[in-house]
Biopython code that builds the backbone (N, CA, C, O; Angstrom):
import numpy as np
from Bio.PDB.StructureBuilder import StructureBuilder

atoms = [
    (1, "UNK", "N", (71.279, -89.473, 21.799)),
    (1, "UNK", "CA", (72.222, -89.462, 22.910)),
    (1, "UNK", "C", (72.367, -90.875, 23.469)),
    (1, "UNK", "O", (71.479, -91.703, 23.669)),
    (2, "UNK", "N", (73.860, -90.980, 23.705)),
    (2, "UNK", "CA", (73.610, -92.557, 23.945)),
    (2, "UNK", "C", (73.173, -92.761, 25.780)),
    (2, "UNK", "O", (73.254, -91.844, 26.598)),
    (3, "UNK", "N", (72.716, -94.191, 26.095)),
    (3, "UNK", "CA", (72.289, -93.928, 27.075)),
    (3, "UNK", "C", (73.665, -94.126, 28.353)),
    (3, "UNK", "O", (73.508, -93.825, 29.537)),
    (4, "UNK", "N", (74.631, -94.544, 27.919)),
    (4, "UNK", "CA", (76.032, -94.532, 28.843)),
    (4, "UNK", "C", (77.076, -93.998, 28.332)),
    (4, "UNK", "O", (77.243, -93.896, 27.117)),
    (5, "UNK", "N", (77.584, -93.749, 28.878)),
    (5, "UNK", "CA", (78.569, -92.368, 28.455)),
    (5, "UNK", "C", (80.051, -93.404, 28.285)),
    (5, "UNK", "O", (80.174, -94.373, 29.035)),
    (6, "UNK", "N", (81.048, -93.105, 27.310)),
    (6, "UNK", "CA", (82.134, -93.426, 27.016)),
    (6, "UNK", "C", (83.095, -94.023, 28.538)),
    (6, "UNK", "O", (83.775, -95.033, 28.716)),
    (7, "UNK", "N", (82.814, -93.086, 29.258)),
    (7, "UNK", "CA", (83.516, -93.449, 30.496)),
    (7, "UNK", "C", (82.827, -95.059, 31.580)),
    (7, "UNK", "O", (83.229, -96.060, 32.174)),
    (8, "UNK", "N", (81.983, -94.551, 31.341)),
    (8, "UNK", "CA", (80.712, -95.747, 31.800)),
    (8, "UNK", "C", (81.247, -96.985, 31.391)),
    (8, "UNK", "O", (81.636, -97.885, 32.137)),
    (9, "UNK", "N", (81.240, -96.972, 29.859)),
    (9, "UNK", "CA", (81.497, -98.004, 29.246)),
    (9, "UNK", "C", (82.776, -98.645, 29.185)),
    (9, "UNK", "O", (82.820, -99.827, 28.843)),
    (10, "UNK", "N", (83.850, -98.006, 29.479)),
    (10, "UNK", "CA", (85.584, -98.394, 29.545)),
    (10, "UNK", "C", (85.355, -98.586, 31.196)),
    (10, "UNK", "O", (86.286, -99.296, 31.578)),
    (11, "UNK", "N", (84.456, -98.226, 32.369)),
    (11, "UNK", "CA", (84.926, -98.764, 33.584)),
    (11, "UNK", "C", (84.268, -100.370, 33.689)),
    (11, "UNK", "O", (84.703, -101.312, 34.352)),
    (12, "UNK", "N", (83.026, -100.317, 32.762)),
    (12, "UNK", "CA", (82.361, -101.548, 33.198)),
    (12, "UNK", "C", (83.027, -102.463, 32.123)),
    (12, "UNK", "O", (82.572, -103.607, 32.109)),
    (13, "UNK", "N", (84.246, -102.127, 31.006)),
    (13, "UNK", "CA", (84.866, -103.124, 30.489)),
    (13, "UNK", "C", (86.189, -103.405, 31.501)),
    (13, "UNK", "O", (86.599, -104.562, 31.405)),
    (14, "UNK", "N", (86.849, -102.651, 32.349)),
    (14, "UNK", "CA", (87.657, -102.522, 32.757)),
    (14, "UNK", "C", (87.476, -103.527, 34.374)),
    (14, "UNK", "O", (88.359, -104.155, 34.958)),
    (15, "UNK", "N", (86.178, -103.383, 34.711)),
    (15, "UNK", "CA", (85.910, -104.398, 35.187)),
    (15, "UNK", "C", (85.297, -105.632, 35.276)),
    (15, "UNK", "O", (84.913, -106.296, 36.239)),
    (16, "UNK", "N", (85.284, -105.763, 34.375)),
    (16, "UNK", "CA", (85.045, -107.369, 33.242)),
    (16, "UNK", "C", (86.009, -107.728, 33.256)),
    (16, "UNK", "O", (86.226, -108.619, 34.078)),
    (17, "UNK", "N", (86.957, -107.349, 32.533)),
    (17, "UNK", "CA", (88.161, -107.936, 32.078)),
    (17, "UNK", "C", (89.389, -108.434, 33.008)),
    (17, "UNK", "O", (90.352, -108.833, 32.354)),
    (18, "UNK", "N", (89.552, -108.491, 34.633)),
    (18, "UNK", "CA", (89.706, -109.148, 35.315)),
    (18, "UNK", "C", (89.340, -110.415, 35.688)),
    (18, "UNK", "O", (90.058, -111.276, 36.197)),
    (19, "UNK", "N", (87.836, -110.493, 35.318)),
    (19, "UNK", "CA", (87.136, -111.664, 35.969)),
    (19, "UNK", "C", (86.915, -112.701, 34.534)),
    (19, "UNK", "O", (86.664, -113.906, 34.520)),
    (20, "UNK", "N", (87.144, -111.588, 33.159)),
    (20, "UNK", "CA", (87.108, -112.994, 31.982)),
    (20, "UNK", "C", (88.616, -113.322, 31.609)),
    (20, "UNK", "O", (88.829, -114.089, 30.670)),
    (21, "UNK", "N", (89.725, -112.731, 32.356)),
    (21, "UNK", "CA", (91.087, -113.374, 31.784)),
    (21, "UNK", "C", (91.354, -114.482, 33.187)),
    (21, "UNK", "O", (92.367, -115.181, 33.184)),
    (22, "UNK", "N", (90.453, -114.553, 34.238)),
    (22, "UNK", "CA", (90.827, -115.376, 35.093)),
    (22, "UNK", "C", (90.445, -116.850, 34.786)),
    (22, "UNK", "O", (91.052, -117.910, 34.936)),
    (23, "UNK", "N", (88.670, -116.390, 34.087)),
    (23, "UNK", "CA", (88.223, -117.348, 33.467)),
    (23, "UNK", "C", (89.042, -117.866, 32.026)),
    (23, "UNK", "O", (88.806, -119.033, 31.714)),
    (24, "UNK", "N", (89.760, -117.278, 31.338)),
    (24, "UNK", "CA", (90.544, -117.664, 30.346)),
    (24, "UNK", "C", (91.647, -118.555, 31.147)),
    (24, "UNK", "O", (91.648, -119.782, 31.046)),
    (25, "UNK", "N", (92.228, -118.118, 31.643)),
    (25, "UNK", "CA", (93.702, -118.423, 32.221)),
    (25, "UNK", "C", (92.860, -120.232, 32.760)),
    (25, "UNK", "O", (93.569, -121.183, 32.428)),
    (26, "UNK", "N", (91.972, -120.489, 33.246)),
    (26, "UNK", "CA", (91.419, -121.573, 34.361)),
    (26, "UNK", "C", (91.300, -122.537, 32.984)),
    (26, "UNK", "O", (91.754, -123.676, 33.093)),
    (27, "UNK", "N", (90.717, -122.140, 31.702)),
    (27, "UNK", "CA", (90.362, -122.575, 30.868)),
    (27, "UNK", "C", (91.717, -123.054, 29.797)),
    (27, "UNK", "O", (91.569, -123.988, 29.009)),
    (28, "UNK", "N", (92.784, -122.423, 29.878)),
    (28, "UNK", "CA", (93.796, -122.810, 29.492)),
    (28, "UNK", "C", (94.772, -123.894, 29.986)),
    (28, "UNK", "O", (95.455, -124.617, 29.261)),
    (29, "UNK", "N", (94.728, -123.896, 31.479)),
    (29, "UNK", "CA", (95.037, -125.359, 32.225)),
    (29, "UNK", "C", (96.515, -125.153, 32.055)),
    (29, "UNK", "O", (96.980, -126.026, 31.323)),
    (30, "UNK", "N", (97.334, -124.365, 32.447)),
    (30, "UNK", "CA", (98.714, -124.109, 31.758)),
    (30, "UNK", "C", (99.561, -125.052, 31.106)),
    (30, "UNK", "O", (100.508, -125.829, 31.226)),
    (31, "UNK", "N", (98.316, -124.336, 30.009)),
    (31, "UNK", "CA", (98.908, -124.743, 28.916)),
    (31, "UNK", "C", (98.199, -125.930, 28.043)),
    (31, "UNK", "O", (98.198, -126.038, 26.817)),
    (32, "UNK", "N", (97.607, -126.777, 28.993)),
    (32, "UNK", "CA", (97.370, -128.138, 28.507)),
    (32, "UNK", "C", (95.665, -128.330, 28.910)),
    (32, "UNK", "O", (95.243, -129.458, 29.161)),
    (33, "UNK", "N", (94.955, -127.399, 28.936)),
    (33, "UNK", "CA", (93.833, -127.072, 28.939)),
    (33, "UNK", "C", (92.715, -127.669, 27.430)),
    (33, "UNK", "O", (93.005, -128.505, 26.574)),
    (34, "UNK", "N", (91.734, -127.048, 27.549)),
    (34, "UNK", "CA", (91.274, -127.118, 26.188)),
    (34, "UNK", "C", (90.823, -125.711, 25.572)),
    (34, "UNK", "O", (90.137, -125.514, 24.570)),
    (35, "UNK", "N", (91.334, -124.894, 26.351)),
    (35, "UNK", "CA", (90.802, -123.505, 25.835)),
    (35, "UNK", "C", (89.749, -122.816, 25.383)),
    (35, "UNK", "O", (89.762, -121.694, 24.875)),
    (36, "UNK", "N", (88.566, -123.729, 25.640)),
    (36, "UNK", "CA", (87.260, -123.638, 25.324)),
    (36, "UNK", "C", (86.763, -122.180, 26.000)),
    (36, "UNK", "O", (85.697, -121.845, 25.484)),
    (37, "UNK", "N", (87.272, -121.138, 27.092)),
    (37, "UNK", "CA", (86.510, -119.916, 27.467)),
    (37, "UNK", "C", (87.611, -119.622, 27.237)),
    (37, "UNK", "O", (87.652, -118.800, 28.153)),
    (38, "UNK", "N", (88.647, -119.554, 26.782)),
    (38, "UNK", "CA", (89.579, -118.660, 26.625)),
    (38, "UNK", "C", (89.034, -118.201, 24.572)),
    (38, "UNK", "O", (89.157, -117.150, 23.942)),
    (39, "UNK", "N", (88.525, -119.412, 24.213)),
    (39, "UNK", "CA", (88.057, -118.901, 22.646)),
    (39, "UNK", "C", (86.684, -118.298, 22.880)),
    (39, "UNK", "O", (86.413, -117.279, 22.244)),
    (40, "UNK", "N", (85.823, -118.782, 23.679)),
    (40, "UNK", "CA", (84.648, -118.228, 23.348)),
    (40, "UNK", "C", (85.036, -116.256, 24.143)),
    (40, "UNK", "O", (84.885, -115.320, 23.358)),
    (41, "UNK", "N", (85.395, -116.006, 25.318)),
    (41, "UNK", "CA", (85.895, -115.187, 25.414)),
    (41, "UNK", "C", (86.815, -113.887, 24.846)),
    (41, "UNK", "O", (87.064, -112.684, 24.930)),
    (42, "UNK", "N", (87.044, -114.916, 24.329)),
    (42, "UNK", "CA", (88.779, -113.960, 23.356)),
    (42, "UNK", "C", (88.896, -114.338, 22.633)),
    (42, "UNK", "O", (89.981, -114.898, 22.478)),
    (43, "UNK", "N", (87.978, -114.376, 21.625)),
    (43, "UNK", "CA", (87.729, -115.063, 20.024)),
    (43, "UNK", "C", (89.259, -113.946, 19.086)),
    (43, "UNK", "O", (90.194, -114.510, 18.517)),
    (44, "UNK", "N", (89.177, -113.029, 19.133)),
    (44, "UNK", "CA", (90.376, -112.372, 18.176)),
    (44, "UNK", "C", (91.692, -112.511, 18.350)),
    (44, "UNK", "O", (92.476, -112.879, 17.476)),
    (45, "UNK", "N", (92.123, -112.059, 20.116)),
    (45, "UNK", "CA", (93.208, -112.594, 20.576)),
    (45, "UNK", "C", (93.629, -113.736, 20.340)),
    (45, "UNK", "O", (94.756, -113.893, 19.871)),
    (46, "UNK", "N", (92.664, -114.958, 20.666)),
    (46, "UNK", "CA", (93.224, -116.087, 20.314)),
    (46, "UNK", "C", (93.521, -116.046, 18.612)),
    (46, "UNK", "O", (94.569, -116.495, 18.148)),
    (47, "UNK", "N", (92.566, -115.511, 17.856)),
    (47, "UNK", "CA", (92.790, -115.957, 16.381)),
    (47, "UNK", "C", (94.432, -115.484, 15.889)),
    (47, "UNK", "O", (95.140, -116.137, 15.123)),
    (48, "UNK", "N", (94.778, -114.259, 16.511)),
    (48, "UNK", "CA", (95.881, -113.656, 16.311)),
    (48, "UNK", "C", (96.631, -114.578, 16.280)),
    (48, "UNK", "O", (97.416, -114.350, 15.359)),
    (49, "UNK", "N", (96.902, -115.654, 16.823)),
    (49, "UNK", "CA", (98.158, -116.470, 17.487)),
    (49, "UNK", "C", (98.146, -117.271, 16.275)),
    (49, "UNK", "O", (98.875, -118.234, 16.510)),
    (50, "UNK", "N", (97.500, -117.386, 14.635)),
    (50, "UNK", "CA", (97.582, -117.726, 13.572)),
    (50, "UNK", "C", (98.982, -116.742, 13.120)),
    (50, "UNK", "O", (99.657, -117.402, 12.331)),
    (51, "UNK", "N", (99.557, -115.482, 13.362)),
    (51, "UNK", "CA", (100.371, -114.683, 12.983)),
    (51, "UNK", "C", (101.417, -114.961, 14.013)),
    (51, "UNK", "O", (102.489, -114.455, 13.683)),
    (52, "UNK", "N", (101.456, -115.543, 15.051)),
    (52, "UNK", "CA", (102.666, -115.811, 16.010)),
    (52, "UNK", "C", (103.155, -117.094, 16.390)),
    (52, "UNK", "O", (103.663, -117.331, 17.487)),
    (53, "UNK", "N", (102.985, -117.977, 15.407)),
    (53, "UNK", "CA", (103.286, -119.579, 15.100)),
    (53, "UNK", "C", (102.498, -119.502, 16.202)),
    (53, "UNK", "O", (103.217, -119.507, 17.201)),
    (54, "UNK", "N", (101.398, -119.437, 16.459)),
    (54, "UNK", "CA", (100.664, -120.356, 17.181)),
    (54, "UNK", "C", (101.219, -120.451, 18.971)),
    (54, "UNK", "O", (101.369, -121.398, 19.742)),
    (55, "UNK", "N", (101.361, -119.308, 19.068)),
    (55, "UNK", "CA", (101.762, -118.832, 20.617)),
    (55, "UNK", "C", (101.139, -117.989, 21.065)),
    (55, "UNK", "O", (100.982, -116.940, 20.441)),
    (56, "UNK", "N", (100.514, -118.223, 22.466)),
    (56, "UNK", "CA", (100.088, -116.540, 22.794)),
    (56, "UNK", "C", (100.831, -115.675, 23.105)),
    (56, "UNK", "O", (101.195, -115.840, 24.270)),
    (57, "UNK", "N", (101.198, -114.930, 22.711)),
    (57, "UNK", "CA", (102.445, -113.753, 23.003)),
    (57, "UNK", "C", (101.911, -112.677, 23.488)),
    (57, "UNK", "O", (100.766, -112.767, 23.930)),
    (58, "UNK", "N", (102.655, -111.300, 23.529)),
    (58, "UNK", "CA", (102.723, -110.400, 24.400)),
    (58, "UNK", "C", (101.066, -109.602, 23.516)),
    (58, "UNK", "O", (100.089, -109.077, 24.052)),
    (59, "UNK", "N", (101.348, -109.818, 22.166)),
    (59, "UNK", "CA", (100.518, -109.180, 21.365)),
    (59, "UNK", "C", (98.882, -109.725, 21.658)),
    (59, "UNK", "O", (97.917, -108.966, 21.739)),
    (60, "UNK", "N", (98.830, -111.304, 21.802)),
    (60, "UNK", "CA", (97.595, -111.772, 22.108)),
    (60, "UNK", "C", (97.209, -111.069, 23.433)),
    (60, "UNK", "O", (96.087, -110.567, 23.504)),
    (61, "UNK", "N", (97.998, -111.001, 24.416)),
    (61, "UNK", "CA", (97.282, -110.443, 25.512)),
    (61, "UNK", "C", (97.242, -109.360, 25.712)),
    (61, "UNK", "O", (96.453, -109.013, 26.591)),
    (62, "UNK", "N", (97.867, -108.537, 25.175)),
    (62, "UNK", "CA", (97.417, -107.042, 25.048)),
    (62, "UNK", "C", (96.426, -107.048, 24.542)),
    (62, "UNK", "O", (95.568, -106.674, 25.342)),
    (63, "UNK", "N", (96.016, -107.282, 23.570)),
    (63, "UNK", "CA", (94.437, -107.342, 22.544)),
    (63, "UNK", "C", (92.982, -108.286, 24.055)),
    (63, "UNK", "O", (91.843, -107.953, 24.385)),
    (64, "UNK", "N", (93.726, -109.235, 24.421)),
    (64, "UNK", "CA", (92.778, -109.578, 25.209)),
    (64, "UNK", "C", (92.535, -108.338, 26.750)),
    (64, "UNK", "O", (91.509, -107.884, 27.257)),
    (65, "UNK", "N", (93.562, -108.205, 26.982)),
    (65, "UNK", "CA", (93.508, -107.023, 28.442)),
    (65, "UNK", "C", (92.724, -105.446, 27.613)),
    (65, "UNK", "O", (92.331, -104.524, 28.328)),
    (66, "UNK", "N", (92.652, -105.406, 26.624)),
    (66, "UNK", "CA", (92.101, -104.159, 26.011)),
    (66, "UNK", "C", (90.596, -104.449, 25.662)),
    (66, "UNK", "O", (89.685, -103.660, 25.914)),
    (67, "UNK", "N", (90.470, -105.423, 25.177)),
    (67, "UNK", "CA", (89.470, -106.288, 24.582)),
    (67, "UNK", "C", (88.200, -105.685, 25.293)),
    (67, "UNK", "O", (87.855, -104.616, 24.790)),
    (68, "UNK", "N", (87.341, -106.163, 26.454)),
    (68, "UNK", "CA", (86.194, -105.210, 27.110)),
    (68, "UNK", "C", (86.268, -103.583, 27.444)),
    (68, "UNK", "O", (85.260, -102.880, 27.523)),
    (69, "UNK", "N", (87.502, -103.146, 27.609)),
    (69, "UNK", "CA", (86.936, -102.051, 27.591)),
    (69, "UNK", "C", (86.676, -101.210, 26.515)),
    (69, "UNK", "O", (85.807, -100.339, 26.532)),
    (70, "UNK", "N", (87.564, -101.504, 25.386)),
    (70, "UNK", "CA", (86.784, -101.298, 24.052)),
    (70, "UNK", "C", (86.013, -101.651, 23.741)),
    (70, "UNK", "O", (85.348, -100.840, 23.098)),
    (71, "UNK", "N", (85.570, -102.674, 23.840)),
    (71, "UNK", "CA", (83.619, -103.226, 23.778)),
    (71, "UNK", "C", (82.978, -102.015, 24.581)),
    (71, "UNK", "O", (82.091, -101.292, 24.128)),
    (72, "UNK", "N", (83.390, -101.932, 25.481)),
    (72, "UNK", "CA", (82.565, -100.823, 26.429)),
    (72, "UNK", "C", (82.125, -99.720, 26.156)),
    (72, "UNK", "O", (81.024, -99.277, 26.483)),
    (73, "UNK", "N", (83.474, -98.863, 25.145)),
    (73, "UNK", "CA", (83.783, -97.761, 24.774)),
    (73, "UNK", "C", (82.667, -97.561, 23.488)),
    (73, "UNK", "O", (81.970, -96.576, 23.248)),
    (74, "UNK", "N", (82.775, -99.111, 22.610)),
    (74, "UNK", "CA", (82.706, -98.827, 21.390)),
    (74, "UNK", "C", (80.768, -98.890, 21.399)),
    (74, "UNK", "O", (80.059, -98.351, 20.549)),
    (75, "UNK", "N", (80.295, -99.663, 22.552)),
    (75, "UNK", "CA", (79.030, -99.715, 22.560)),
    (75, "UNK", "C", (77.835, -98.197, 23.368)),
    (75, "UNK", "O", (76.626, -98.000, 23.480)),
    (76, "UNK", "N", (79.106, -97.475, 23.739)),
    (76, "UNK", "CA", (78.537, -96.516, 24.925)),
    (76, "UNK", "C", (78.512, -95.289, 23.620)),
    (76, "UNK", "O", (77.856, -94.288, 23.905)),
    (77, "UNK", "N", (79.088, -95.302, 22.411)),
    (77, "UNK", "CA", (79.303, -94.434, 21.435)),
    (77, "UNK", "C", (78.105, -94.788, 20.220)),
    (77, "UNK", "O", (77.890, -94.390, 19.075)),
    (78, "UNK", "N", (77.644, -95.498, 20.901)),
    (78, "UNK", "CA", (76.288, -96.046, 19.553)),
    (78, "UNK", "C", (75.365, -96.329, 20.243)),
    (78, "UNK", "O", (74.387, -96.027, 19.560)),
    (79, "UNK", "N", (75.094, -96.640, 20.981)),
    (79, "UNK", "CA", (73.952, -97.545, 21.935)),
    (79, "UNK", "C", (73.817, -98.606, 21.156)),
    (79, "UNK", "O", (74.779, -99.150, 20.614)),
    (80, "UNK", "N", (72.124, -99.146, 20.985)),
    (80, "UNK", "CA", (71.669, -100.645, 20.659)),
    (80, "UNK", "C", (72.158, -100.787, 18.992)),
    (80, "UNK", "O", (72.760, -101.842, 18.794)),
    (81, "UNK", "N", (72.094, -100.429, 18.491)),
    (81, "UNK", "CA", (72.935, -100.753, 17.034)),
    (81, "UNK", "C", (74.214, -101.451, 17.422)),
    (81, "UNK", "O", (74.506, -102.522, 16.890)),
    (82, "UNK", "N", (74.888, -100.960, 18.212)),
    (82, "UNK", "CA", (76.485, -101.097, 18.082)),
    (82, "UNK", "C", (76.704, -102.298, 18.941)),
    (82, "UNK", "O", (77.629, -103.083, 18.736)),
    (83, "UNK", "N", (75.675, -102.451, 20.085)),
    (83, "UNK", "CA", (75.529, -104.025, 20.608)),
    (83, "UNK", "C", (74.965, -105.208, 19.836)),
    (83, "UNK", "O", (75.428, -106.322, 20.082)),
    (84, "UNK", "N", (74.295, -105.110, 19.199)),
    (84, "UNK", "CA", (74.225, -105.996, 17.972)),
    (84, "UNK", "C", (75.664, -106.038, 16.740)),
    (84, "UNK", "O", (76.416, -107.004, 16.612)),
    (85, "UNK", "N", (75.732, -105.049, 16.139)),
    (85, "UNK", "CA", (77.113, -104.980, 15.067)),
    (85, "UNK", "C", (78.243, -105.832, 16.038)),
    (85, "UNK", "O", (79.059, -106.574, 15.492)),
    (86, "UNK", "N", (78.220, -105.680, 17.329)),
    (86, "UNK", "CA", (79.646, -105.729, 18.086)),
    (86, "UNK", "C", (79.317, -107.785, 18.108)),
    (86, "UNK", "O", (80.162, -108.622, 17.790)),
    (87, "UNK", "N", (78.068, -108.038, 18.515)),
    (87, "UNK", "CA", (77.736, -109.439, 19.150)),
    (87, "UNK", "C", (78.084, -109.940, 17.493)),
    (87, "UNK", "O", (79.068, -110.657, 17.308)),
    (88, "UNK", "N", (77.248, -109.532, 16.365)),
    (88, "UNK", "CA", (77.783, -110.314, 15.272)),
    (88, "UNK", "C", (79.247, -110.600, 15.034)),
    (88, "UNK", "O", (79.570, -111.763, 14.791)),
    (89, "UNK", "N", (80.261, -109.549, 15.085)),
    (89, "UNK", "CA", (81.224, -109.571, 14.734)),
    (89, "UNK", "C", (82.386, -110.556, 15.693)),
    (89, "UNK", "O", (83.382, -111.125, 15.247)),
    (90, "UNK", "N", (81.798, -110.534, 17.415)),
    (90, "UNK", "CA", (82.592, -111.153, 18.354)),
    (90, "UNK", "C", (81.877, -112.928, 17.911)),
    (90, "UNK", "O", (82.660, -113.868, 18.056)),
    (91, "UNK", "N", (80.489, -113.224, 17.421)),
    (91, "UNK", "CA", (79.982, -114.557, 17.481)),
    (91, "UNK", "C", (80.496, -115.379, 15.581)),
    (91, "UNK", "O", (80.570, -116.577, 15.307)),
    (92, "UNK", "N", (80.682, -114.493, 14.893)),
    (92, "UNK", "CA", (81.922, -114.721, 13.556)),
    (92, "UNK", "C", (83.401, -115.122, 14.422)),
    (92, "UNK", "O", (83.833, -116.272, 14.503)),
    (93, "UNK", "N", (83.878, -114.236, 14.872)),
    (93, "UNK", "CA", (84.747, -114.340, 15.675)),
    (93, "UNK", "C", (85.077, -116.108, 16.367)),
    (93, "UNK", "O", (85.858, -116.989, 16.007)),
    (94, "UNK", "N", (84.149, -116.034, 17.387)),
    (94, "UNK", "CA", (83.837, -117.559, 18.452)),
    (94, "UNK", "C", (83.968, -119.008, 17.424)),
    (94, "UNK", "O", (84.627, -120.036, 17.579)),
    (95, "UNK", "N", (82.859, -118.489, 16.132)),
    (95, "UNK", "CA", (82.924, -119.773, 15.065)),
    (95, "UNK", "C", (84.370, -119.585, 14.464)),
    (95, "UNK", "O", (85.275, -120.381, 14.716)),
    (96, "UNK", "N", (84.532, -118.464, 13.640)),
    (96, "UNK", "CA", (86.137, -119.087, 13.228)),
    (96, "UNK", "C", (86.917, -119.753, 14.412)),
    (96, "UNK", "O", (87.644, -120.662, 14.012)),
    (97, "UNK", "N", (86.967, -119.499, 16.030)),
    (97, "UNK", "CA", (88.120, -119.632, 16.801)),
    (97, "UNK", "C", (87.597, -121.471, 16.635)),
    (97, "UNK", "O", (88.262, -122.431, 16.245)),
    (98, "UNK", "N", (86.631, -121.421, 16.957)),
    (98, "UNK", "CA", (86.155, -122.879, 16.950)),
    (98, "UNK", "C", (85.981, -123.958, 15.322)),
    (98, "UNK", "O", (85.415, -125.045, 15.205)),
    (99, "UNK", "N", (86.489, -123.378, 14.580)),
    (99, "UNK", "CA", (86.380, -123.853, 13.265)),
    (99, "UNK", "C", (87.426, -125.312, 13.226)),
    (99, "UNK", "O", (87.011, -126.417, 12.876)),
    (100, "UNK", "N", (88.470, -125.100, 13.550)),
    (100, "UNK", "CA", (89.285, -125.667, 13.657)),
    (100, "UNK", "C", (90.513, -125.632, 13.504)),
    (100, "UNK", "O", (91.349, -126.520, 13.677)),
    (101, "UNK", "N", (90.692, -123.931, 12.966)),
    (101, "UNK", "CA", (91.671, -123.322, 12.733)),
    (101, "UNK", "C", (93.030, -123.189, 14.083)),
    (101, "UNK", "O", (94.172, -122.738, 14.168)),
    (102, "UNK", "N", (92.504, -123.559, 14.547)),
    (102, "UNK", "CA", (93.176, -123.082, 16.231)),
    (102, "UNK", "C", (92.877, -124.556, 16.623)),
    (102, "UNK", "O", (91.926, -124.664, 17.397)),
    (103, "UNK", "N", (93.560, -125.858, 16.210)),
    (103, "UNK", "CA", (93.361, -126.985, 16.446)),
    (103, "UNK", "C", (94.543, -127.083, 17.825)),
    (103, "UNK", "O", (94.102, -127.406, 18.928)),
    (104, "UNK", "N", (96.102, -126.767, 17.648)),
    (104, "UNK", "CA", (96.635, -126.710, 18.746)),
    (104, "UNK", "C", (96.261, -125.937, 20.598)),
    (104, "UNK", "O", (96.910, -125.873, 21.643)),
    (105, "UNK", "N", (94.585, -125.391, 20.062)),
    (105, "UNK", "CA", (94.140, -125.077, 21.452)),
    (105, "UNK", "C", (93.090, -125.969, 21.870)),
    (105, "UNK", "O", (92.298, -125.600, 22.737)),
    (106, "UNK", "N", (93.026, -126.840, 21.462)),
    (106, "UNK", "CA", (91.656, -128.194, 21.805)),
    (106, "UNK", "C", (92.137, -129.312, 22.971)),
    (106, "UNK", "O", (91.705, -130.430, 23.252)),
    (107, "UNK", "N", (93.121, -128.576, 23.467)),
    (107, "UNK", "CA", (93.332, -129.409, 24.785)),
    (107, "UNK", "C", (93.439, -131.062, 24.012)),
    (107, "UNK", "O", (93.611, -132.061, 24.711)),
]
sb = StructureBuilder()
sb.init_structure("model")
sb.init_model(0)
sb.init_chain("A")
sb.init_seg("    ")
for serial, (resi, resn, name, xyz) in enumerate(atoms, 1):
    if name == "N":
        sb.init_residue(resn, " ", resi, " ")
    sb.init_atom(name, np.array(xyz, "f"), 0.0, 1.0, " ", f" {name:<3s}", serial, name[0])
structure = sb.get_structure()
């Protein structure tokens, strides 16, 4: 049985995800930022913007505004397994965003 329940887990992503797109947005500098917590944060969203010439569009931020509470969801449905599987897959994530692939977000 996991030890937080599905709902648990989508409110405490739901309230995350206010306070890490503010920190994204501060980190972006409109526009002319270096985007450094907007990648470590939103490692996929940002990668997406490889499929949208390199814009954040409507699609990147939907994926980012969804982004914790599906972490929430997806970790409250597994417990400690699924917080590990989830940290590997978001810290793959952080290194590709930071690879250099996403050179037009280096401020």
């Amino acid at each position: 049985m996991p030890k937080f329940s599905c709902r648990a887990g989508l409110i405490l992503g739901l309230c995350t995800t206010p306070f890490a797109l503010l920190l994204a947005l501060f980190s972006a500098g409109s526009g002319h930022g270096d985007w450094v917590l907007a990648r470590v944060l939103y490692p996929i969203p940002m990668l997406v913007t490889l499929l949208t010439n390199n814009t954040v569009t409507s699609l990147s931020v939907g994926l980012a505004v969804v982004q914790f509470p599906a972490y929430g969801v997806f970790v409250a449905l597994g417990g400690r397994g699924r917080w590990l599987a989830l940290g590997v897959v978001h810290a793959i994530a952080v290194l590709a965003a930071f690879s250099g692939v996403l050179d037009y977000f280096e401020g």
